[in-house]
C-alpha positions as a Markdown table, in Angstrom:
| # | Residue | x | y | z |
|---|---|---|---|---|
| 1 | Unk | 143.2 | -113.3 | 214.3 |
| 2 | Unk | 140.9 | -112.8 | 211.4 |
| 3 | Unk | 143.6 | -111.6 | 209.1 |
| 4 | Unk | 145.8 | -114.5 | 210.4 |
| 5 | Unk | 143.1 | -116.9 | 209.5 |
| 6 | Unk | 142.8 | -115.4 | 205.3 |
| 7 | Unk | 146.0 | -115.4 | 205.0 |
| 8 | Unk | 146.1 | -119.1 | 205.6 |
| 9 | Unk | 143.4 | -119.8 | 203.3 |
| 10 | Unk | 145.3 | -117.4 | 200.6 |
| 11 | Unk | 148.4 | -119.8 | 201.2 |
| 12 | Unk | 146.4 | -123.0 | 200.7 |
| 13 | Unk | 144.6 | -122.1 | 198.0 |
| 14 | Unk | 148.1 | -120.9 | 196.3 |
| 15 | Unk | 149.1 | -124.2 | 197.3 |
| 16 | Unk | 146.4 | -126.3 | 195.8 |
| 17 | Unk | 146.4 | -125.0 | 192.7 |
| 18 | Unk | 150.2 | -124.8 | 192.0 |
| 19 | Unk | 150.1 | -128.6 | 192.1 |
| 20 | Unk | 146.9 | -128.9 | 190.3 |
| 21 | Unk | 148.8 | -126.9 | 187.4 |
| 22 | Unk | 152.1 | -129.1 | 188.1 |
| 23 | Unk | 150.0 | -132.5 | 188.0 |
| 24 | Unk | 147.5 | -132.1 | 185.5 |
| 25 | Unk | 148.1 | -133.8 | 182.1 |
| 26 | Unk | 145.4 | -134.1 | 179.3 |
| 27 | Unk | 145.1 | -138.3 | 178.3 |
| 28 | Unk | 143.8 | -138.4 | 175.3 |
| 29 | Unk | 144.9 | -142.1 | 174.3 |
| 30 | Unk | 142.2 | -144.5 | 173.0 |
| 31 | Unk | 142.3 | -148.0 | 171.6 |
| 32 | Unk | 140.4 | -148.3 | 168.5 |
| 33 | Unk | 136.7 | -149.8 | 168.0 |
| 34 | Unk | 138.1 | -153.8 | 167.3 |
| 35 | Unk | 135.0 | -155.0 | 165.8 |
| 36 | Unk | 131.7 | -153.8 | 163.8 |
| 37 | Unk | 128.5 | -156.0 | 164.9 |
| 38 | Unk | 126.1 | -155.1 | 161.9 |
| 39 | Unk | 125.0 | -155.1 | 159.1 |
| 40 | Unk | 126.6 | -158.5 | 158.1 |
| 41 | Unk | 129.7 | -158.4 | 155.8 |
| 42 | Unk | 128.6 | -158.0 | 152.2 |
| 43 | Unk | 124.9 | -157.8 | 153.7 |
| 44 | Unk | 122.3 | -157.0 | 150.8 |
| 45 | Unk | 120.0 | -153.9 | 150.6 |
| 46 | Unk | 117.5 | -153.0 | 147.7 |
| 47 | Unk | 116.6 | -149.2 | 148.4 |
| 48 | Unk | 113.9 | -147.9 | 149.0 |
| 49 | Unk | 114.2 | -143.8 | 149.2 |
| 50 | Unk | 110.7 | -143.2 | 149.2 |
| 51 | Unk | 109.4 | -145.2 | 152.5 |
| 52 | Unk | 110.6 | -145.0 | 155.7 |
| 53 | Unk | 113.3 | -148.0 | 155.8 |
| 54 | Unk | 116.6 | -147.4 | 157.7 |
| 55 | Unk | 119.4 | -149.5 | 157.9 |
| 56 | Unk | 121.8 | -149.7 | 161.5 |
| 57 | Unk | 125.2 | -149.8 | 161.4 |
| 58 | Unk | 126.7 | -151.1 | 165.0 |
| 59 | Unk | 129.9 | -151.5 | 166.7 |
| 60 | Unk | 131.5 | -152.7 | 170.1 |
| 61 | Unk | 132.7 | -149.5 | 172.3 |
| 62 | Unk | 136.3 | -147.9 | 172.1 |
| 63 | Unk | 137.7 | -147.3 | 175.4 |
| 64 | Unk | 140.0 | -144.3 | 176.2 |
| 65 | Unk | 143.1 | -145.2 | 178.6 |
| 66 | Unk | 141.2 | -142.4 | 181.3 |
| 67 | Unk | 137.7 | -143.4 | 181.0 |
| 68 | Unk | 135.9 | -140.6 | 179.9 |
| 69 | Unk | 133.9 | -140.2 | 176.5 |
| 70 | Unk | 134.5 | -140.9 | 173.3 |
| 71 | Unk | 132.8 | -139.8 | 170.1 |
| 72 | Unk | 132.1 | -141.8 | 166.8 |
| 73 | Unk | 131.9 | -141.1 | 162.9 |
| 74 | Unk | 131.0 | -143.8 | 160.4 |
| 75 | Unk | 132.5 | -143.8 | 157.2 |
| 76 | Unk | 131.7 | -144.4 | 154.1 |
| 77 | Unk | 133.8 | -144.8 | 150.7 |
| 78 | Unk | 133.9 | -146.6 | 147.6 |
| 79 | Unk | 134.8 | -150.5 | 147.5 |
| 80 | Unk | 137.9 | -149.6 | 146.2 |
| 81 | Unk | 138.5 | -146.7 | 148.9 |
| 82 | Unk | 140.9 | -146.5 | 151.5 |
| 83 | Unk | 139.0 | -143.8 | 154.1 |
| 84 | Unk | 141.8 | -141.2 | 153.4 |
| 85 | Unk | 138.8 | -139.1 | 151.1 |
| 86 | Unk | 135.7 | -141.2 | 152.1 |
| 87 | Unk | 132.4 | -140.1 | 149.9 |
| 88 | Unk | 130.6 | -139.8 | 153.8 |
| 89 | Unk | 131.8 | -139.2 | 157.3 |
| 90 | Unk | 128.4 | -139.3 | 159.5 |
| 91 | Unk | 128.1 | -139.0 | 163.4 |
| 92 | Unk | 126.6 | -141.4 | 165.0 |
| 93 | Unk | 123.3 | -141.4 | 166.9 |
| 94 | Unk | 123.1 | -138.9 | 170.0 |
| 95 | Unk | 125.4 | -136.7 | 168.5 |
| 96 | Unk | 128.1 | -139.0 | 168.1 |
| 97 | Unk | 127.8 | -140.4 | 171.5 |
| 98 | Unk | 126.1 | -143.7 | 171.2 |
| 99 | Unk | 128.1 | -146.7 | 169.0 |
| 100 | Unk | 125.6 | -146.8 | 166.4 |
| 101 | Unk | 124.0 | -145.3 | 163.2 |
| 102 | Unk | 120.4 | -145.3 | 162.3 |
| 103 | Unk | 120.9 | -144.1 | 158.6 |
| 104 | Unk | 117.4 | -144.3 | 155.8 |
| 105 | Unk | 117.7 | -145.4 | 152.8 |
| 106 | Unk | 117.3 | -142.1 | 151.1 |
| 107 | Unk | 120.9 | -140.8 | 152.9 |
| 108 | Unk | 122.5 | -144.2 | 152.1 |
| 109 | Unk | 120.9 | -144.0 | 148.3 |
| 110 | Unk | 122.4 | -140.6 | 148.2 |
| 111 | Unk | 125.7 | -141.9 | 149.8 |
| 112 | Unk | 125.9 | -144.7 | 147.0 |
| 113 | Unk | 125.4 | -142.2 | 144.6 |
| 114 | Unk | 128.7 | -139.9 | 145.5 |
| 115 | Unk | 130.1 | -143.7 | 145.1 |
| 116 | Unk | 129.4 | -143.5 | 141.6 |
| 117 | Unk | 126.5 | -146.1 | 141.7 |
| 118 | Unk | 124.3 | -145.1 | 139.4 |
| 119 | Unk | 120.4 | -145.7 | 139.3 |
| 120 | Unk | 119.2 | -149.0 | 139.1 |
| 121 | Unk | 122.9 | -150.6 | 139.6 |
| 122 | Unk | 124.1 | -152.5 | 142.2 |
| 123 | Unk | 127.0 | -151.9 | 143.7 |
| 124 | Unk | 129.2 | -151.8 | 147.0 |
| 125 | Unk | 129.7 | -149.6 | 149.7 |
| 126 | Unk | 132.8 | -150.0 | 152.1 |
| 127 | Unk | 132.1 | -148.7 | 156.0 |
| 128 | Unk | 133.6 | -148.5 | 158.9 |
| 129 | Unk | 134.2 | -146.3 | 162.4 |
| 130 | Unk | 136.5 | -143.5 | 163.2 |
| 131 | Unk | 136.4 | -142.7 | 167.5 |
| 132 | Unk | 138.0 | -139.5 | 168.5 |
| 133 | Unk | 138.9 | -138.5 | 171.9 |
| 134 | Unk | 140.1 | -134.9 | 171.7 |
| 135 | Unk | 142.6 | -134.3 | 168.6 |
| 136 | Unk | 142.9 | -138.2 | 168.7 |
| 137 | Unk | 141.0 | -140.1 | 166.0 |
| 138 | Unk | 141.7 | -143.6 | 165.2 |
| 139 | Unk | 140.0 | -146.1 | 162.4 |
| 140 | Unk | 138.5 | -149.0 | 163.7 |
| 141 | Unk | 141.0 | -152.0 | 162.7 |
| 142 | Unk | 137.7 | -153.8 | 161.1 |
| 143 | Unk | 136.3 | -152.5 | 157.8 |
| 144 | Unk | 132.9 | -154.3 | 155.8 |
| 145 | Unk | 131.4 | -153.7 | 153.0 |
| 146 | Unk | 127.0 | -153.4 | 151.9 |
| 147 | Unk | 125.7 | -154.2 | 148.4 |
| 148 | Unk | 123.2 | -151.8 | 147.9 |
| 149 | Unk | 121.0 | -151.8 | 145.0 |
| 150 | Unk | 119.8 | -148.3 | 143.7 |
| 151 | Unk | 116.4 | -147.3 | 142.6 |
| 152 | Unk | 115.5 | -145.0 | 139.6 |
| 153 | Unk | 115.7 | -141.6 | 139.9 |
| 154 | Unk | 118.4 | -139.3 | 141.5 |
| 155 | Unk | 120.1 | -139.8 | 144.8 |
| 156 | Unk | 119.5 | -136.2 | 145.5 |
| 157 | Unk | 116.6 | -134.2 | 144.3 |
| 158 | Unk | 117.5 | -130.5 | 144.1 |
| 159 | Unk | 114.9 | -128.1 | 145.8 |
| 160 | Unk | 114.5 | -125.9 | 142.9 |
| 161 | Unk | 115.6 | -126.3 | 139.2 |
| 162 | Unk | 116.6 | -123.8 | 136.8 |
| 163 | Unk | 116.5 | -123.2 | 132.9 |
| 164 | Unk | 119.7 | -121.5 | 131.5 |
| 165 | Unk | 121.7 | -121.7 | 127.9 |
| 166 | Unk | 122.2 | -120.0 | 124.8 |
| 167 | Unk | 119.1 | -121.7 | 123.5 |
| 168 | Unk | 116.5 | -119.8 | 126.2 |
| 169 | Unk | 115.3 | -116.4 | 126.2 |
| 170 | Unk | 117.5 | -115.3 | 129.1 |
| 171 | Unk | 120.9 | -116.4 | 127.4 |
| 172 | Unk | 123.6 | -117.9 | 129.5 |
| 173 | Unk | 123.3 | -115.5 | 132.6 |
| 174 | Unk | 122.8 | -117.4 | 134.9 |
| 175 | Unk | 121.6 | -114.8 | 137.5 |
| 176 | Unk | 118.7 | -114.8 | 134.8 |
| 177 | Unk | 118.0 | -118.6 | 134.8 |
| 178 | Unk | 114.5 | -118.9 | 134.3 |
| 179 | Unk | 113.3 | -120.8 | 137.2 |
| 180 | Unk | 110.6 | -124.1 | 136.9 |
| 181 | Unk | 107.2 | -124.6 | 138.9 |
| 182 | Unk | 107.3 | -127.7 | 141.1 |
| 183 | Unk | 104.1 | -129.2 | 140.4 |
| 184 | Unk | 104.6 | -132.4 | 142.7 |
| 185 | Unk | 107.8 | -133.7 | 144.7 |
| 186 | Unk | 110.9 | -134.5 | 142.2 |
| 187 | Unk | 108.9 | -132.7 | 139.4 |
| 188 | Unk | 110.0 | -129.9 | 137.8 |
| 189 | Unk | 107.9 | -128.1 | 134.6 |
| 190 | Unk | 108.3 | -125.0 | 132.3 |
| 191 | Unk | 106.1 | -123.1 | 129.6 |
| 192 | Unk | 108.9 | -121.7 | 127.4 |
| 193 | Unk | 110.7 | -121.0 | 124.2 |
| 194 | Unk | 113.9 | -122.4 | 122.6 |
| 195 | Unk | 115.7 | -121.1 | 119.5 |
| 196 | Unk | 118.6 | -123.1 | 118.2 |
| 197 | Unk | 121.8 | -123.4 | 121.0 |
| 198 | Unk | 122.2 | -125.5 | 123.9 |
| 199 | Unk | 120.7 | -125.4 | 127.1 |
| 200 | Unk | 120.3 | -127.2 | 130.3 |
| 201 | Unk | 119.0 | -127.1 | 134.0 |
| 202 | Unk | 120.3 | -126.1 | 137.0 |
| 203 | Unk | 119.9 | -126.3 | 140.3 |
| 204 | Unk | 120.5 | -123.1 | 141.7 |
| 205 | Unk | 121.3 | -119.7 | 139.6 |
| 206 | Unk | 124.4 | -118.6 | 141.1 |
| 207 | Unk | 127.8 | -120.4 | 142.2 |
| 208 | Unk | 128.5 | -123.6 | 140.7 |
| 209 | Unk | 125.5 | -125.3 | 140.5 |
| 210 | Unk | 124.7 | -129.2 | 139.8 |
| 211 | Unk | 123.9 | -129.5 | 135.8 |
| 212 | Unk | 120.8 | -131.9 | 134.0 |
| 213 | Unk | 120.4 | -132.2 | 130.9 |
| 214 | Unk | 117.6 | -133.7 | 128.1 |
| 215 | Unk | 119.1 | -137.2 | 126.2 |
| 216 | Unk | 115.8 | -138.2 | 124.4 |
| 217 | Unk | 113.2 | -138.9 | 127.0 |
| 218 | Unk | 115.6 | -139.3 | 129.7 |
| 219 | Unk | 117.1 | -136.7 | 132.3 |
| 220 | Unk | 121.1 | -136.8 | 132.5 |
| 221 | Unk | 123.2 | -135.6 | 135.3 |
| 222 | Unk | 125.9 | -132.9 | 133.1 |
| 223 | Unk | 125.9 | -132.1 | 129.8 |
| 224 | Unk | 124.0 | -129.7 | 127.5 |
| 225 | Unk | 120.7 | -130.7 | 125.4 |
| 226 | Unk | 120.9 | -129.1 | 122.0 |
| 227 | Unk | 117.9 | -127.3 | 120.3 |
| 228 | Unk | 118.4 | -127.7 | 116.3 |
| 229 | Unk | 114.5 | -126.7 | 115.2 |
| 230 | Unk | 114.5 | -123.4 | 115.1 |
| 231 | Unk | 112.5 | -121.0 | 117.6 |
| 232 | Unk | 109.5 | -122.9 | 119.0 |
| 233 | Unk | 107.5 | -123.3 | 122.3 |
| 234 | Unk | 107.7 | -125.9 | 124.3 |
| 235 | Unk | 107.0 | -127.4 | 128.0 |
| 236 | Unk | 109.8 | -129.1 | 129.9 |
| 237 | Unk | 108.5 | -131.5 | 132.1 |
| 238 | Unk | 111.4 | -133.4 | 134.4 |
| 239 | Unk | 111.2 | -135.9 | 136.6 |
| 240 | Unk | 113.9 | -136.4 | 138.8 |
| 241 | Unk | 112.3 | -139.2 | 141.2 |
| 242 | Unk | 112.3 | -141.6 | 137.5 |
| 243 | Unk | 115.0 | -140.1 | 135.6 |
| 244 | Unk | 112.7 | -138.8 | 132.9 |
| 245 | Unk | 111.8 | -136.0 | 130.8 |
| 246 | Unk | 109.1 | -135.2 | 128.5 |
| 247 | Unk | 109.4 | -132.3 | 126.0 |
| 248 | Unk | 106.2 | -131.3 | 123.9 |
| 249 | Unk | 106.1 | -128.4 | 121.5 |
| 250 | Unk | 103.3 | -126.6 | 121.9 |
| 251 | Unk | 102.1 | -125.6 | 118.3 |
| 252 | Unk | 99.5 | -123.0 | 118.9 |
| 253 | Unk | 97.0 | -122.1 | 122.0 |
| 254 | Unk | 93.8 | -120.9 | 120.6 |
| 255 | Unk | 90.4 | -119.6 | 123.1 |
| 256 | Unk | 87.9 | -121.5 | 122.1 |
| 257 | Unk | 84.3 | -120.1 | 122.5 |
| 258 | Unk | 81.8 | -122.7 | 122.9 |
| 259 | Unk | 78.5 | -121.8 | 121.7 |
| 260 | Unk | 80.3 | -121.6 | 118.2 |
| 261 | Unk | 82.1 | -124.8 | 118.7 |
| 262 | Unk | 85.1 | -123.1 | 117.2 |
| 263 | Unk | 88.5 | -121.3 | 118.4 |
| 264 | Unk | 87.7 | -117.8 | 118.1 |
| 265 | Unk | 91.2 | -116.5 | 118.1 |
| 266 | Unk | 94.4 | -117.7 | 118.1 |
| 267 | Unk | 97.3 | -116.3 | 121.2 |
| 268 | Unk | 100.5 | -116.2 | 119.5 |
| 269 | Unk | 103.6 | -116.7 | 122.1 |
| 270 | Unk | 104.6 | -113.6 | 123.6 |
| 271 | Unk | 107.7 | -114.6 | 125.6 |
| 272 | Unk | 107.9 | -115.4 | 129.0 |
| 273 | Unk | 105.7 | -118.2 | 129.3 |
| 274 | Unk | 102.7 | -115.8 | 127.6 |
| 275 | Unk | 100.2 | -116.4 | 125.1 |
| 276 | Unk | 98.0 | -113.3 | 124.5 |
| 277 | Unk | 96.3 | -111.6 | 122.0 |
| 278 | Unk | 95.2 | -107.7 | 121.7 |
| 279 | Unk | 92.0 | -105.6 | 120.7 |
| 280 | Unk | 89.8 | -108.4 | 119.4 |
| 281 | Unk | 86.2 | -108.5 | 119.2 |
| 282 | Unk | 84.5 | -110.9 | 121.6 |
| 283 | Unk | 80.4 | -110.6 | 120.7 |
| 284 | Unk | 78.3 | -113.5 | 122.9 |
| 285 | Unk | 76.5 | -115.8 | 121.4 |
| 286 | Unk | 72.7 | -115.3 | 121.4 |
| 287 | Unk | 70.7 | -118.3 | 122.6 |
| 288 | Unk | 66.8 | -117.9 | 122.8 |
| 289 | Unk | 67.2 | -117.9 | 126.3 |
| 290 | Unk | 70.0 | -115.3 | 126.6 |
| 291 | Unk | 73.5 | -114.2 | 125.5 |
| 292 | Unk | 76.0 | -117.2 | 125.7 |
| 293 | Unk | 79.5 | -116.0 | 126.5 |
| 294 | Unk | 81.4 | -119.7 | 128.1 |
| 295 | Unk | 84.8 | -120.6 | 126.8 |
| 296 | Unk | 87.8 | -122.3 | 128.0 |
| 297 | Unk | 91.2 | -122.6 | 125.8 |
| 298 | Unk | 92.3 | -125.6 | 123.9 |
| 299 | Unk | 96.4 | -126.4 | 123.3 |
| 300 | Unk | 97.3 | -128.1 | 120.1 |
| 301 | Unk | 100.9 | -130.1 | 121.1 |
| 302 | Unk | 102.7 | -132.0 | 119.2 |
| 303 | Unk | 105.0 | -135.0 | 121.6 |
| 304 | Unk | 108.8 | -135.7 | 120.7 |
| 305 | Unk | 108.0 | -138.6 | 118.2 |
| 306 | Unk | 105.9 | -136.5 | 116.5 |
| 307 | Unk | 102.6 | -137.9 | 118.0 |
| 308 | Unk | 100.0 | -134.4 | 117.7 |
| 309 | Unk | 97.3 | -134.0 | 120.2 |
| 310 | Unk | 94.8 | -131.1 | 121.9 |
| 311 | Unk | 94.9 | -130.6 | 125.9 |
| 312 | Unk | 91.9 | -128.5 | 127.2 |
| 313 | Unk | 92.4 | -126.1 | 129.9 |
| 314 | Unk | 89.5 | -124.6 | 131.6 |
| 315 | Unk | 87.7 | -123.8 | 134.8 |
| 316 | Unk | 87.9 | -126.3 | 138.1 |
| 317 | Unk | 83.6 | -126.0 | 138.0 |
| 318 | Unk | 81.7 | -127.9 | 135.7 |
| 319 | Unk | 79.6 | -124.5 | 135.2 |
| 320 | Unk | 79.8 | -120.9 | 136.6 |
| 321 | Unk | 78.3 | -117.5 | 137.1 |
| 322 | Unk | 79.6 | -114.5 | 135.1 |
| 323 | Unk | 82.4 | -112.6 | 137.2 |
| 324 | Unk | 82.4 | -109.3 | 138.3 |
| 325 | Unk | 84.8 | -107.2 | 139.7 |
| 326 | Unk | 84.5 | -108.3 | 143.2 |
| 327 | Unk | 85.3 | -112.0 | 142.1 |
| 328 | Unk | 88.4 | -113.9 | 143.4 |
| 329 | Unk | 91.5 | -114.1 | 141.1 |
| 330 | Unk | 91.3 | -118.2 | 141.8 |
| 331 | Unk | 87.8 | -118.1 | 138.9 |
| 332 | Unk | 90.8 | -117.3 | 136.4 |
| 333 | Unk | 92.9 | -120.1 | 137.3 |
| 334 | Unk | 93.8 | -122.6 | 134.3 |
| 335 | Unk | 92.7 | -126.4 | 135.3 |
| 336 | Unk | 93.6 | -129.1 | 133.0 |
| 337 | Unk | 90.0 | -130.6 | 131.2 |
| 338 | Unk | 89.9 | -134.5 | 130.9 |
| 339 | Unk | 87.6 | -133.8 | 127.4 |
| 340 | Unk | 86.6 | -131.1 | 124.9 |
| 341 | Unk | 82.8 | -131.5 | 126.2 |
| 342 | Unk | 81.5 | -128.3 | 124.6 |
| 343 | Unk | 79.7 | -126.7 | 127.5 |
| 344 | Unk | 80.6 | -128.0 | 130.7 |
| 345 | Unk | 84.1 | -126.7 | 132.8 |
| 346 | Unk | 83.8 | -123.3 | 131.1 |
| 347 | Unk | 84.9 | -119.9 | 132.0 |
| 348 | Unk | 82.3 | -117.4 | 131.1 |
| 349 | Unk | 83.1 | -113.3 | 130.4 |
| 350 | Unk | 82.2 | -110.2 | 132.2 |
| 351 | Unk | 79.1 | -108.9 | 131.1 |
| 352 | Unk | 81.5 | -106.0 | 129.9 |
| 353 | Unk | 83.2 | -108.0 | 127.3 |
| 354 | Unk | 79.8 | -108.4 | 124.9 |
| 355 | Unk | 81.0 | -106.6 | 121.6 |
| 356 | Unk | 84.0 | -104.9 | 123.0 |
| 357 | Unk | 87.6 | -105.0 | 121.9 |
| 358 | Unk | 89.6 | -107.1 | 124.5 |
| 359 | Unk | 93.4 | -108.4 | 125.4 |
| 360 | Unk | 93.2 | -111.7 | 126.9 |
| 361 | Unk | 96.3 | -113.0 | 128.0 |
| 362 | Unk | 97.4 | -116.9 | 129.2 |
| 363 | Unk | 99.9 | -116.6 | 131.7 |
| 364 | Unk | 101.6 | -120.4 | 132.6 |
| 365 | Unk | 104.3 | -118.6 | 134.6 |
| 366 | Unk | 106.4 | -120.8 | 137.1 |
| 367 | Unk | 106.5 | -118.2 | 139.6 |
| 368 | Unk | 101.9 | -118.5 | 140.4 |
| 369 | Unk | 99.1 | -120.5 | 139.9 |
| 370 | Unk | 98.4 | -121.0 | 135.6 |
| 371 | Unk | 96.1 | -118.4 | 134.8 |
| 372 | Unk | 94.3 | -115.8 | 132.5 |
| 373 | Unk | 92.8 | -112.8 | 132.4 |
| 374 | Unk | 90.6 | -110.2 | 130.1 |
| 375 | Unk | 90.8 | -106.6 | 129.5 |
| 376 | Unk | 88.2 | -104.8 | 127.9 |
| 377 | Unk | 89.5 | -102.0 | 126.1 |
């Protein structure tokens, strides 16, 4: 009776699923999203990357012939564009589930961009809605356009940037690209020499990476800048959130002690990013009270119109104890000095130092913290 009874079961179950196999039939037919509800047609938008701003684009539901879920793209292309390469192709929210877009205004400024709308133009963006069901994907048979006016500054701001070109000291290997320090977000800074050749900035140091380049005081997307002076230092200051760039040659860093009121020595350039000099005297200063031994550095620069200047680095404390041995490396650290006051925001040497021959070197290397340090020989 028992094996009676499975073998029925065994038959059914043969049964059942021979006409599931004979019956079932994938439907993947869908009518097309008939209408976008927002933004308006030719709606306005004056971005603004930096805040929080979004824009929502919305549309009425597509319906597949069996019911069952569909998923949404928007797309985006030029004005002129007819979707068959848009310049975006962006799931909607929930993972593509829900008939809307929640996109800010630093995607859509970075969208416009890829549109070829450059910074601070105005131009137009056309949208609309792809819904897939399976292999199926139809365009919506409505299309609008945004105006979207651009900001300054880049649509995308690369992570790192990079220094390569004939004109640097690592040539045009770009594996060797000599890499900037980010010293806030979108700005981008190096401490370098440039001897006649072109250069220009990357922003990674292998593949095909996107180019800058210097045109005045303004940072290009492509191109090469072109160094014509001879071999000088400089700092390369970009900022990619305003499009601009500073260069400044530096003309000559000198340590400047302070109870002479005078640059003792002068640290001539010694490639990458380096200022030193070697097996100099330092003697302290004798005071009725003591031997003086404070002194910060001072950078003569000269600014791409030709405009000369000083810039005073020193210590972050307006005054300090002498260092030892067991002193952090942070004492060393190079902080810009609002004024050449001739005492206060000093370092002061090792009791060591007094009459010795020492190497001090200023490092302004991308890769730490600016810094210096003495060796007593």
């Amino acid at each position: 009776m028992k094996k009676y009874f499975s073998a029925i079961i065994v038959a059914s179950l043969g049964l059942l699923f021979g006409a599931c196999k004979k019956d079932y039939k994938l439907n993947s037919n869908i009518q097309p999203v008939s209408k976008l509800s927002a933004p308006v047609d030719d709606k306005y938008i004056k971005l603004q990357p930096a805040t929080s701003a979004s824009v929502s684009f919305e549309w009425e539901q597509a319906r597949a012939e069996d019911g069952s879920l569909v998923l949404y793209e928007v797309v985006f292309d030029k004005e002129t564009g007819d979707f068959t390469n848009p310049v975006a192709t962006i799931a909607s929210d929930g993972g593509g589930v829900q008939n809307k877009l929640t996109l800010s205004h630093k995607d859509l400024n970075s969208i416009a961009g890829k549109a070829g709308i450059a910074a601070l133009a105005t131009g137009k963006l056309k949208w609309s809605v792809k819904a897939a069901k399976g292999f199926n994907i139809k365009l919506a048979t409505e299309t609008r356009t945004i105006e979207v006016e651009r900001p300054n500054g880049f649509a995308e701001i690369p992570v790192d940037v990079y220094l390569t070109g004939a004109a640097t000291e690592v040539g045009t290997d770009l594996s060797k690209a000599i890499k900037l320090k980010s010293t806030a977000p979108g700005v981008f800074e190096v401490y370098t020499s440039l001897k006649n050749g072109t250069y220009q900035f990357v922003d990674r140091n292998t593949g095909a990476p996107d180019t800058y380049y210097i045109d005045g005081t303004i940072l290009k997307e492509g191109g090469e800048s072109t160094q014509a002076d001879g071999t000088k230092q400089y700092r390369l200051r970009l900022d990619f959130n305003n499009t601009a760039a500073t260069v400044t040659e530096i003309t000559a860093i000198g340590l400047w002690f302070a109870p002479e009121n005078k640059i003792l020595y002068d640290l001539p350039y010694a490639g990458n990013s380096t200022w030193s000099f070697q097996n100099q005297i330092i003697t302290f200063h004798q005071e009725s009270w003591g031997r003086d031994e404070r002194y910060k550095f001072r950078m003569d620069v000269k600014a791409a119109d030709g405009t000369v200047g000083q810039e005073w680095y020193g210590s972050s404390n307006a005054d300090n104890n002498r260092p030892t041995t067991t002193t952090p490396l942070s004492f060393w650290e190079l902080k810009p000095v609002q004024n050449n006051d001739q005492y206060n925001y000093c370092f002061k040497f090792m009791s060591e130092v007094d009459t010795k021959a020492c190497d001090v070197n200023v490092y302004f290397s991308p890769d730490k913290n600016y810094t210096h340090e003495v060796i007593v020989k």
